[in-house]
VOTIPA-343534 format. One line per 10 residues: number of its first residue (from 1); their letters; for each residue x, y, z of C-alpha. Coordinates in pm, whole numbers. Layout:
% residues N
NUM	A	X:Y:Z | ...
END
This chain:
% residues 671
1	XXXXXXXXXX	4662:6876:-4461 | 4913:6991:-4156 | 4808:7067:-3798 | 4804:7413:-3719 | 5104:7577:-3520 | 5105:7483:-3125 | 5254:7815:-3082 | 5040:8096:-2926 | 5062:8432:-3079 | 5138:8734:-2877
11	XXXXXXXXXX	4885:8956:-2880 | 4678:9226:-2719 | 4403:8957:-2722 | 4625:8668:-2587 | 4751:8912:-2305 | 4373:8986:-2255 | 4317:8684:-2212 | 4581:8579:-1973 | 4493:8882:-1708 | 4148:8729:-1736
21	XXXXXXXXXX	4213:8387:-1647 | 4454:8501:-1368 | 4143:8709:-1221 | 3892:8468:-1260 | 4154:8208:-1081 | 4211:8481:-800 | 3868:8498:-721 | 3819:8132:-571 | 4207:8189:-443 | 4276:7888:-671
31	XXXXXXXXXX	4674:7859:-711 | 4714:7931:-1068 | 5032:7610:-1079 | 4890:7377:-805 | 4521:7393:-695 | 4379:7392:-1046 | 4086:7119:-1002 | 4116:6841:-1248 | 3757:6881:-1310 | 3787:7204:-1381
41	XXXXXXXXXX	4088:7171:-1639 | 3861:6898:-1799 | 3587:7152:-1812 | 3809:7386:-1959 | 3948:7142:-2324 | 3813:7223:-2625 | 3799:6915:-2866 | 3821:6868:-3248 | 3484:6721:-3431 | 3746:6422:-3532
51	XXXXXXXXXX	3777:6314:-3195 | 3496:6078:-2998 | 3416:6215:-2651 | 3545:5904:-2495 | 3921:5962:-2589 | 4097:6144:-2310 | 4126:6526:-2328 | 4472:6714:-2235 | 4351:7041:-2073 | 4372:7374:-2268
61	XXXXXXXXXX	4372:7735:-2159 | 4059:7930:-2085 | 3789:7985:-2410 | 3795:8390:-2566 | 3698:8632:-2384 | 3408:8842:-2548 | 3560:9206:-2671 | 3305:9458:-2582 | 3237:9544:-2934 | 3038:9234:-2971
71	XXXXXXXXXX	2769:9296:-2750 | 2633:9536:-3037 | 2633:9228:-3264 | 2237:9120:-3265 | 2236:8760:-3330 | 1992:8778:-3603 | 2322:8926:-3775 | 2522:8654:-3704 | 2494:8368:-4009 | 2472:8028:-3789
81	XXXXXXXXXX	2461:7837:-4163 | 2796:7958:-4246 | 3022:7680:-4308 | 3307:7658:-4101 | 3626:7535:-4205 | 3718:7221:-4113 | 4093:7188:-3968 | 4308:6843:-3910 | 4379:6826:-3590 | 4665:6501:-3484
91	XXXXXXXXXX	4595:6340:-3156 | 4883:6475:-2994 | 4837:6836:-3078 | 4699:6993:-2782 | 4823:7359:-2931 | 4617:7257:-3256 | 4262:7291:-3063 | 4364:7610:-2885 | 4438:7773:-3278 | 4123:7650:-3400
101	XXXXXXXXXX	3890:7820:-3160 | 4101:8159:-3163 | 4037:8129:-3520 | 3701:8069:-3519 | 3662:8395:-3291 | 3901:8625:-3586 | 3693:8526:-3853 | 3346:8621:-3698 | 3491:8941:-3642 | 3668:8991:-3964
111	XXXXXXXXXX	3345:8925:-4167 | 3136:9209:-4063 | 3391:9457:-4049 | 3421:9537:-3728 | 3688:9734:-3527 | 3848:9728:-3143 | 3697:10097:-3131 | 3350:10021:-3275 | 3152:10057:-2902 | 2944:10338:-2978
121	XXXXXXXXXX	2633:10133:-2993 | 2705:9956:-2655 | 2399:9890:-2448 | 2536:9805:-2071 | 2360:9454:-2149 | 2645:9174:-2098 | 2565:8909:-2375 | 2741:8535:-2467 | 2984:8507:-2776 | 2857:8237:-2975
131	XXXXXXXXXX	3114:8040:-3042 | 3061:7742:-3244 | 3299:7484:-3157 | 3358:7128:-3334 | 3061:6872:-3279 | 3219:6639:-2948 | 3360:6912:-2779 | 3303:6845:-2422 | 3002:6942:-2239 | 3076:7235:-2014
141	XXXXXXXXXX	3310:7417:-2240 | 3308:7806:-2057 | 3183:8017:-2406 | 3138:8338:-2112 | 3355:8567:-2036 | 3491:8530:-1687 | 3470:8903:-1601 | 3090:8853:-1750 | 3010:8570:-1491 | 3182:8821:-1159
151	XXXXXXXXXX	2837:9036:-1252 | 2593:8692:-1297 | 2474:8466:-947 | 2544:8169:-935 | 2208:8034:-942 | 2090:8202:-1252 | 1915:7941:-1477 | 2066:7876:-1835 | 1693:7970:-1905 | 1730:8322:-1845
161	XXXXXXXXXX	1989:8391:-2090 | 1918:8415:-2437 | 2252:8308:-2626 | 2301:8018:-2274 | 1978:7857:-2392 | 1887:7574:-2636 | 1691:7765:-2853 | 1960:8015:-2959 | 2292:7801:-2865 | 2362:7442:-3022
171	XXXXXXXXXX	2653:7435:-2698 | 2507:7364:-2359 | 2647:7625:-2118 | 2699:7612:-1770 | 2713:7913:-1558 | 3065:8000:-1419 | 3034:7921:-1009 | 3322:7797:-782 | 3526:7505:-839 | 3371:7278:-598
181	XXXXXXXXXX	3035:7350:-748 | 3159:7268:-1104 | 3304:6978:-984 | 2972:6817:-843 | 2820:6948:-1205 | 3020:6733:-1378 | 3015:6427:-1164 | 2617:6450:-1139 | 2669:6420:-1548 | 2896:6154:-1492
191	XXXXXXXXXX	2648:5937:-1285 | 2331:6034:-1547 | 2580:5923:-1883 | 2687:5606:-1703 | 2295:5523:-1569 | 2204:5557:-1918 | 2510:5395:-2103 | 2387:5039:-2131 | 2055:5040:-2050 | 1813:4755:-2247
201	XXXXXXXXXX	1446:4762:-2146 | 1226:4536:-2401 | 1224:4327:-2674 | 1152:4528:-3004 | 960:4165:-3173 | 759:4047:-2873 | 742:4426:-2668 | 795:4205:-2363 | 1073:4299:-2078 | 1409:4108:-2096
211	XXXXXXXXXX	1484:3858:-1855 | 1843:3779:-1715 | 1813:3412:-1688 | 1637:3187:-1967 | 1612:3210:-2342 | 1468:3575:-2350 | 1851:3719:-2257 | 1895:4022:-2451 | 2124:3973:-2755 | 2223:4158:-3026
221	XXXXXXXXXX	2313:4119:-3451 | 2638:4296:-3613 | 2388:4591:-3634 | 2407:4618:-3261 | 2002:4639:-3217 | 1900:4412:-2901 | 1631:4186:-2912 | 1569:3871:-2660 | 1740:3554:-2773 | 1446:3313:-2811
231	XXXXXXXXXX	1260:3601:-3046 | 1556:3681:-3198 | 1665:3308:-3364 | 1285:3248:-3406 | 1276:3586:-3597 | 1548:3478:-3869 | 1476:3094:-3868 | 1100:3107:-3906 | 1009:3517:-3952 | 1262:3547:-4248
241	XXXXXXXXXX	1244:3370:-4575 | 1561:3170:-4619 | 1719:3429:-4900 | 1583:3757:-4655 | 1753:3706:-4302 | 1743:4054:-4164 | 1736:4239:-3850 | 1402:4341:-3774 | 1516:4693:-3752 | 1733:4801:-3973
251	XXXXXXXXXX	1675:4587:-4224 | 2024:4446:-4221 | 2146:4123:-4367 | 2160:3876:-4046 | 2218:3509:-3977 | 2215:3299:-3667 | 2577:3276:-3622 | 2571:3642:-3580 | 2335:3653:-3228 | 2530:3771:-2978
261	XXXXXXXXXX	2399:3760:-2636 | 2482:4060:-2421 | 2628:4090:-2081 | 2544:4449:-1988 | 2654:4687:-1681 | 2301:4843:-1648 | 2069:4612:-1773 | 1690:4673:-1729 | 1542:4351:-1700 | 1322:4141:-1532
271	XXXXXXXXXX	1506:3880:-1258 | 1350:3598:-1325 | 1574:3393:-1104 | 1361:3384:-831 | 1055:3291:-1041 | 1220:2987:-1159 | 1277:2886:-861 | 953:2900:-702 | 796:2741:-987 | 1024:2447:-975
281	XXXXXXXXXX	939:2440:-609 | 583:2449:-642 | 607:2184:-934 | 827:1953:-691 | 572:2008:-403 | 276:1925:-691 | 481:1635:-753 | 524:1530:-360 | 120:1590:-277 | 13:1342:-583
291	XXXXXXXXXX	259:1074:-442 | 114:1130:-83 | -254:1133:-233 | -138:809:-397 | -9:703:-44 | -304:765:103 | -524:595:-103 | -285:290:-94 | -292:303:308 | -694:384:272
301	XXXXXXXXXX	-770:62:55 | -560:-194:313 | -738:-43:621 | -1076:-170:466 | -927:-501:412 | -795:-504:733 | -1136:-392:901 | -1347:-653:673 | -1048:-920:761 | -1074:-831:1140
311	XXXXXXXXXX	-1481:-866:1122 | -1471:-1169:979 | -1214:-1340:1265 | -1413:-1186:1477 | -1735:-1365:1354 | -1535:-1699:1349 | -1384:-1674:1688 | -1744:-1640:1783 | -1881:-1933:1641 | -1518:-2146:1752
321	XXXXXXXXXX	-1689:-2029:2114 | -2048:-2109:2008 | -1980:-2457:1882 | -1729:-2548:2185 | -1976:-2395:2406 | -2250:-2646:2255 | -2272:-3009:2371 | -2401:-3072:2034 | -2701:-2950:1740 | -2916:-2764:1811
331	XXXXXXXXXX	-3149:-2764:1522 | -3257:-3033:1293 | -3048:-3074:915 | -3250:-2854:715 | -3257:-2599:388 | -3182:-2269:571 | -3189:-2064:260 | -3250:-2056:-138 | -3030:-1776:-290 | -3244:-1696:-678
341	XXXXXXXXXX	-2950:-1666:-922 | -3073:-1560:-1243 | -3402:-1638:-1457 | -3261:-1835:-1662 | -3100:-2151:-1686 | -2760:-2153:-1678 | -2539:-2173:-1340 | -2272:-2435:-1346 | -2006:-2459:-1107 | -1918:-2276:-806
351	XXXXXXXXXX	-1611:-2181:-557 | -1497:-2094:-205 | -1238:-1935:-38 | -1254:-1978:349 | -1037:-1702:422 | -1236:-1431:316 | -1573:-1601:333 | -1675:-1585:-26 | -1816:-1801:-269 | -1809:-1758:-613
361	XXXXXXXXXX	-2088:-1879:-909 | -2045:-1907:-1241 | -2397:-1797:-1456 | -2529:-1691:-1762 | -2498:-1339:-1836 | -2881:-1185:-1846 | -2748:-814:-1939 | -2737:-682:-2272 | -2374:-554:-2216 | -2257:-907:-2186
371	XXXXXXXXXX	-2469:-1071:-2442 | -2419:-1466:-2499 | -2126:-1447:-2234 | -2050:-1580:-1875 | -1988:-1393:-1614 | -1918:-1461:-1200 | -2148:-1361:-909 | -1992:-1357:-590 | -2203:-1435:-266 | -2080:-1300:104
381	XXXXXXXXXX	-2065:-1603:308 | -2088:-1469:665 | -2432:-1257:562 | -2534:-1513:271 | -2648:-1261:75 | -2535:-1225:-354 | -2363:-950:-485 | -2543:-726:-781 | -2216:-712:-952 | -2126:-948:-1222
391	XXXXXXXXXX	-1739:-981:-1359 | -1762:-1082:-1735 | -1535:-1393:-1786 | -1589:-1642:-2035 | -1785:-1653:-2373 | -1817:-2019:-2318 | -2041:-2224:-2026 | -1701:-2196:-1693 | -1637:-2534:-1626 | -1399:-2537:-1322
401	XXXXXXXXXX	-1238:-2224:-1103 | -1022:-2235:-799 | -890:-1993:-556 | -533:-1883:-489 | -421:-2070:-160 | -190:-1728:-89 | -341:-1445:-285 | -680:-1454:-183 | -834:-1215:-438 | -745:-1410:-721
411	XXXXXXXXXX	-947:-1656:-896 | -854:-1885:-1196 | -1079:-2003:-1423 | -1142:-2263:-1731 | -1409:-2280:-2005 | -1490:-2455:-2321 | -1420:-2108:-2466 | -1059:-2258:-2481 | -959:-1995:-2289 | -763:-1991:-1883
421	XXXXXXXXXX	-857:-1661:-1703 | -737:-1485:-1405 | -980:-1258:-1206 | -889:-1025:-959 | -1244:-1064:-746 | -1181:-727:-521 | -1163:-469:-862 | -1424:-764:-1065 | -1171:-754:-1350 | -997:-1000:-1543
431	XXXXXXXXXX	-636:-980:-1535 | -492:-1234:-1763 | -591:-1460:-2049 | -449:-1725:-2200 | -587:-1929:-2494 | -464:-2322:-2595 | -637:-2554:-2820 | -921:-2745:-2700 | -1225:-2686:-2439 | -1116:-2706:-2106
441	XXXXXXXXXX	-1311:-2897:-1818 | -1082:-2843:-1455 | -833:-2671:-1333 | -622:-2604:-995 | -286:-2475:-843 | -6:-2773:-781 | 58:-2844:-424 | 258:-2590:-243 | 385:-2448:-625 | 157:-2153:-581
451	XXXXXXXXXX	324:-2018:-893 | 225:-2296:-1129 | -120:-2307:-1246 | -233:-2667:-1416 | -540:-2705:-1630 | -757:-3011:-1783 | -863:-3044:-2134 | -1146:-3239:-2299 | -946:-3465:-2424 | -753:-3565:-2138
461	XXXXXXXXXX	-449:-3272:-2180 | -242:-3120:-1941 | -142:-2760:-1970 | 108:-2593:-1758 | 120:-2202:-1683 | 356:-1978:-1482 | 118:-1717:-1283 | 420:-1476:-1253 | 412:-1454:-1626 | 80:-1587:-1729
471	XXXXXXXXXX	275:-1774:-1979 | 222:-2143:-2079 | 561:-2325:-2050 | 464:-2697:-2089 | 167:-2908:-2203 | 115:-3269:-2175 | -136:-3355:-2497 | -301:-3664:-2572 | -661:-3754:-2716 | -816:-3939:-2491
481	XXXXXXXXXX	-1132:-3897:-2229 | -1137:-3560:-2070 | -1015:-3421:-1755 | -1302:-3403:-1526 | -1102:-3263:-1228 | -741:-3168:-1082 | -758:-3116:-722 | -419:-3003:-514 | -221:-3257:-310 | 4:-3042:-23
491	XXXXXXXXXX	318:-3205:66 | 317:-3460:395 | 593:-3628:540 | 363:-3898:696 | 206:-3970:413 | 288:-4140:43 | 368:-3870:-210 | 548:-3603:84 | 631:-3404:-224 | 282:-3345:-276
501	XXXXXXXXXX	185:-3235:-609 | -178:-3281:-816 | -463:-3564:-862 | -567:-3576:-1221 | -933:-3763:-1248 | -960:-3831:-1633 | -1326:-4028:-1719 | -1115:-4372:-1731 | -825:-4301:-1515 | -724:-4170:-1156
511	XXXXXXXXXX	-366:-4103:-1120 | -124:-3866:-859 | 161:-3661:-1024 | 430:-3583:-734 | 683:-3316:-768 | 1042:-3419:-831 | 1244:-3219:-629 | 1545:-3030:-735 | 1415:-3006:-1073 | 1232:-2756:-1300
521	XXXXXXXXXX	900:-2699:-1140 | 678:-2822:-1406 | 859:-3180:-1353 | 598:-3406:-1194 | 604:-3812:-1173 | 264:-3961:-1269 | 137:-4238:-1061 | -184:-4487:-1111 | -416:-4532:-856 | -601:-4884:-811
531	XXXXXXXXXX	-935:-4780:-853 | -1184:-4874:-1193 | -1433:-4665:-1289 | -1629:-4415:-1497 | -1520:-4107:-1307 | -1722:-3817:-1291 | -1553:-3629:-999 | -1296:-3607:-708 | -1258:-3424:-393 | -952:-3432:-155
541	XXXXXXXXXX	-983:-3355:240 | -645:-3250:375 | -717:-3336:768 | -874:-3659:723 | -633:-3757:427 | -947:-3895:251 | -1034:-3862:-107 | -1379:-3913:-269 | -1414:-4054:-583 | -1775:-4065:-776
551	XXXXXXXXXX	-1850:-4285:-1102 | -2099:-4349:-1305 | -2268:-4653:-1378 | -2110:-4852:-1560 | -2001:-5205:-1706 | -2094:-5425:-1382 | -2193:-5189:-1176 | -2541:-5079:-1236 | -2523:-4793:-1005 | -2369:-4487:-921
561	XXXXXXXXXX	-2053:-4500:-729 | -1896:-4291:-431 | -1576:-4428:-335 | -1374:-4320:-10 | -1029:-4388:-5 | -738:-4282:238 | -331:-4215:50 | -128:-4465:231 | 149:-4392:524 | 451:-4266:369
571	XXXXXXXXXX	648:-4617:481 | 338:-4860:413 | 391:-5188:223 | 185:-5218:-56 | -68:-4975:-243 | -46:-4613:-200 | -419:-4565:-170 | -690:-4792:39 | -1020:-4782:-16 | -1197:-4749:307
581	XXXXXXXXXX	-1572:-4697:221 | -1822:-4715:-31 | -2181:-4527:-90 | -2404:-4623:-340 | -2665:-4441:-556 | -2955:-4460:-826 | -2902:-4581:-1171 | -2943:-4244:-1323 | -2649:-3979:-1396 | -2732:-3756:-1722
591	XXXXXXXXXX	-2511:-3501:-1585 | -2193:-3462:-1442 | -2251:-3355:-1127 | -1987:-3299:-858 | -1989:-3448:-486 | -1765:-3358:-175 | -1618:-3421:139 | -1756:-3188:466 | -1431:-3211:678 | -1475:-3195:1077
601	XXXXXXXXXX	-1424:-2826:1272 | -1269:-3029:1564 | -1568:-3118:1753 | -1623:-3431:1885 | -1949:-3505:1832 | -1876:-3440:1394 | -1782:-3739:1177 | -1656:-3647:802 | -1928:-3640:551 | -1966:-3737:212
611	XXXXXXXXXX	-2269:-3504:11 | -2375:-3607:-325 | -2707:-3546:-570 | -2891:-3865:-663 | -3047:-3767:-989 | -3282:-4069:-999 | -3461:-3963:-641 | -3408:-3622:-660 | -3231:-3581:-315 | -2916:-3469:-162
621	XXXXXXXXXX	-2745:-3777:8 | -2591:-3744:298 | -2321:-3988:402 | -2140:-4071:753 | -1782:-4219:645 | -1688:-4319:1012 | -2026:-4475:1024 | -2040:-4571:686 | -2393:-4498:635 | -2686:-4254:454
631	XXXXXXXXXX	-2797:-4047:796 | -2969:-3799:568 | -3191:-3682:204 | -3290:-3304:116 | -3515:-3398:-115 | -3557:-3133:-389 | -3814:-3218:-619 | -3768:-2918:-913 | -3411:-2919:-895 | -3111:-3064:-993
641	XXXXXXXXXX	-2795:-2964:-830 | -2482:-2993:-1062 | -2230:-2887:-782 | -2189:-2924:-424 | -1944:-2731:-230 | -1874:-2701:188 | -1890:-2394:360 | -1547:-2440:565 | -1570:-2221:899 | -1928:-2152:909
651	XXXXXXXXXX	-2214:-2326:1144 | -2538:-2265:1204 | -2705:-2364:1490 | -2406:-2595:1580 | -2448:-2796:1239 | -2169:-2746:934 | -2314:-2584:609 | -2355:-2720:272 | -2398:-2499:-52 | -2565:-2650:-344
661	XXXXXXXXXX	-2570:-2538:-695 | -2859:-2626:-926 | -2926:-2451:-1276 | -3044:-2094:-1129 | -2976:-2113:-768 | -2772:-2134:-476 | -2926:-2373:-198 | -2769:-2371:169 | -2792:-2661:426 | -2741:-2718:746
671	X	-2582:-3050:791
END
């Protein structure tokens, strides 16, 4: 179907219409070839219903005029419904739009009959010609007559016309004013199109505002309906069956592949931006507090240590002043104090640690919660006093424990559970276990190795373990008499074995095992010492150099035995140990009980003392090595002590103390 001619006709009504526009022109004194506003030649296009109101318009002359006739048209007469013929119009045929509308105006005429002359009904009452142009013909298209708008103000309402108005008009018309006033019309339409072009406000699945940052960005489907991202891929993943992917809308066939995530001009959405940041601010700043609470606790935890660690220097620099203060004793040896233990029999062996004061006593457990199980009291040394707390430890009777010489909080420990604990004493909790394959009788740390751990089995095995791993590495077994006791041996350079090392005490055998340097560290030499006997225990005094060795009775010797002996000087001919003393006891040892050495604390009045329990008499010997003589009994008449331990650091009343262990309580003594 062709265009229609870009030719105008000339006719009466064309003429009509040209005087019109030149008046209407003349009235603003617009120049008719030069100061036509672009707005206003915009404004003045009429558009074909095949072209989208976004393609550019070329401008076109003024709309019809109304004749006068039709203002005796009512518009009930006029048939809206009519179908109007529908032209082709090509996108370079600016004449073709100009046709169409003149046409539009014949043919309304020609259909009721109505002549040029036909004006006897006129009224005086100026009414709109409603034209009907093509749907996307621009907004603002003049349907009045200009001569009609000379007679109208220019603020008259499109409400107070009746043809201008919605109701009766399906064009929205804009009354004729000046040019500059026309032009701000259209660019206030401008600005309300473009404010509404791309707007987006919610999410149609989850109704909640879209967000320019994150996963709710609004996006869109091949439909073009918007939706945020997160809802929109849960909506066809999960929402959808996996044969009915649709939009949630439209009902359109949809996949994943097809979310498109939008980018608008004008998007309506919440900024989230700042949110996010904040919260990652406040979560780093959560973060930052917990590792300062954690700080502080830390910090909190070594100021108590620190305070109890000051208190007790404090109490030993005043008794250092007391004792040097004091020509000598000023009380007689005595039993200062009987610490109860438990009801029961079942104490065994105790420790002490004179850096922090505290002794340690293994028990039977009398609580319900540790049933048939041993557990470890601990006793403050500088108020003498037991703790309630008990730290569960062994199933089995604890046969030997010993101290860290560095880390003063922990505490190894052996049992005939066949099992080698380490206790951390300041939390009461067991840190470490290791099990090997017999009961196990004694146990120590070797020499200045603070990282090696040895322990004594019941039938005369060795068992090495690494404390940094808690991981047994070597083990020496044999089945012969058991391990009674392992005590430490530091290294000496005036002395025989400077490498120091370990004593192992084995019921028929004494012997030293000395580091070799420059080797692995579980690499010891084993030397015999020249002493006979049926060994029960051995205790090692580092200042003195002295070691104290008990037997039983046995073979010739019909009584019990406490041999003192001194390690040789490193470059002394012949044996490496001397014996320098001997103590004798009763014929009676059912138990194994343990004796010691009371070193000096540097005054000059103190000799070193050897302490042991004479089962047959029921008394605690007391021994004078330099003199070489018993200077005192405790005699103890319902007890019998299994373990004897010094006190190192504390006095009373200018004498040394002495705790005792019997089978349900703690005994101290002032020696």
């Amino acid at each position: 179907m062709g265009s229609p001619s870009r030719t105008w006709e000339h006719s009466e009504d064309i003429m009509e219409v040209d005087n019109l526009y030149r008046a209407f022109l003349a009235r603003d004194d617009i120049d008719i070839l030069n100061d036509v506003p672009d707005i206003l030649a915009a404004g003045l296009r009429i558009t074909s219903r095949m072209f989208s109101q976004q393609e550019p318009l070329e401008p076109v002359p003024p709309a019809i005029p109304i004749p006068p006739y039709m203002h005796q048209i009512p518009m009930e007469e006029i048939n809206v419904e009519e179908p109007v013929e529908e032209y082709e119009v090509d996108d370079d045929d600016d004449e073709a739009s100009d046709q169409f509308s003149i046409n539009m105006a014949n043919r309304a005429t020609r259909r009721r009959g109505i002549s040029n002359n036909s004006d006897d009904s006129l009224d005086g009452e100026a009414t709109e010609y409603p034209v009907y142009l093509p749907a996307g013909s621009p907004v603002g298209f003049p349907i009045e007559s200009p001569m009609d708008s000379l007679a109208t103000s220019p603020e008259s309402s499109l409400e107070s016309s009746p043809v201008g108005s919605r109701a009766t008009s399906p064009i929205r018309c804009l009354p004729t004013t000046s040019a500059s006033s026309l032009k701000r019309t259209f660019e206030n339409l401008e600005n309300d199109n473009s404010k509404t072009e791309d707007e987006a406000f919610s999410c149609s699945i989850c109704l909640d505002t879209l967000t320019n940052t994150g996963m709710h960005k609004p996006a869109c489907l091949k439909c073009g309906h918007i939706f945020g991202e997160s809802c929109l891929q849960r909506w066809i993943k999960i929402g959808c069956n996996r044969d009915a992917k649709r939009c949630p809308t439209c009902n359109r066939r949809a996949n994943v592949r097809d979310i498109r995530v939008l980018y608008t001009k004008n998007l309506v959405a919440v900024d989230t931006a700042e949110v996010t940041a904040l919260e990652l601010k406040v979560e780093k700043e959560n973060r930052e507090k917990n590792l300062m609470h954690l700080e502080a606790e830390k910090w909190k935890v070594k100021a108590t240590y620190l305070d109890s660690e000051v208190k007790r220097l404090k109490t030993m620099v005043d008794i250092d002043l007391l004792n040097k203060q004091a020509a000598g004793p000023t009380s007689l040896r005595q039993c200062i104090k009987k610490i109860s233990m438990c009801k029961n029999v079942g104490c065994r062996v105790m420790a002490y640690n004179k850096h922090t004061m505290m002794l340690v006593v293994s028990q039977h457990s009398e609580s319900s919660l540790f049933n048939n199980s041993h557990v470890i009291r601990k006793l403050n040394g500088s108020i003498l006093e037991a703790s309630k707390e008990c730290i569960f430890a062994h199933k089995k009777q604890i046969r030997d424990m010993a101290f860290h010489p560095l880390e003063h909080n922990l505490l190894a420990s052996v049992s005939l559970d066949k099992c080698i604990n380490l206790t951390d004493v300041n939390c009461n909790q067991t840190v470490s276990t290791i099990d090997v394959n017999e009961p196990l009788w004694s146990c120590c740390w070797a020499g200045d190795n603070t990282n090696v751990l040895v322990a004594g089995g019941q039938m005369g095995s060795l068992y090495y373990i690494d404390r940094r791993y808690m991981k047994l590495f070597n083990a020496d077994q044999s089945r012969k008499l058991g391990c009674v006791s392992l005590i430490p041996i530091s290294p000496s350079k005036s002395r025989a074995f400077i490498n120091g090392g370990f004593m192992k005490t084995r019921m028929d055998l004494l012997s030293m095992f000395e580091q070799v340097p420059g080797k692995e560290m579980h690499s010891y030499t084993e030397t015999g010492l020249p002493l006979k006997g049926l060994w029960t225990n051995t205790s090692f005094d580092y200042n003195s150099n002295l070691i104290l060795s008990s037997a039983k009775p046995s073979g010739p010797n019909k009584s019990i035995r406490h041999i003192v002996s001194k390690i040789a000087d490193y470059d002394a001919e012949g044996p490496v140990i001397t014996p320098v003393v001997t103590f004798y006891g009763g014929d009676k040892a059912t138990q194994l009980s343990r004796s010691c050495l009371v070193p000096t604390t540097g005054a000059s009045y103190e000799d070193t003392l050897a302490c042991s329990f004479d089962e047959k008499s029921r008394s605690v010997k007391i021994f004078n090595v330099n003199q070489g003589s018993n200077i005192h009994n405790f005699h103890v008449q319902d007890d019998i002590f299994l373990d004897l331990c010094p006190l190192t650091g504390m006095m009373n009343s200018g004498r040394r103390v002495l705790a005792g262990l019997s089978e349900n309580a703690v005994s101290l003594f002032t020696v």
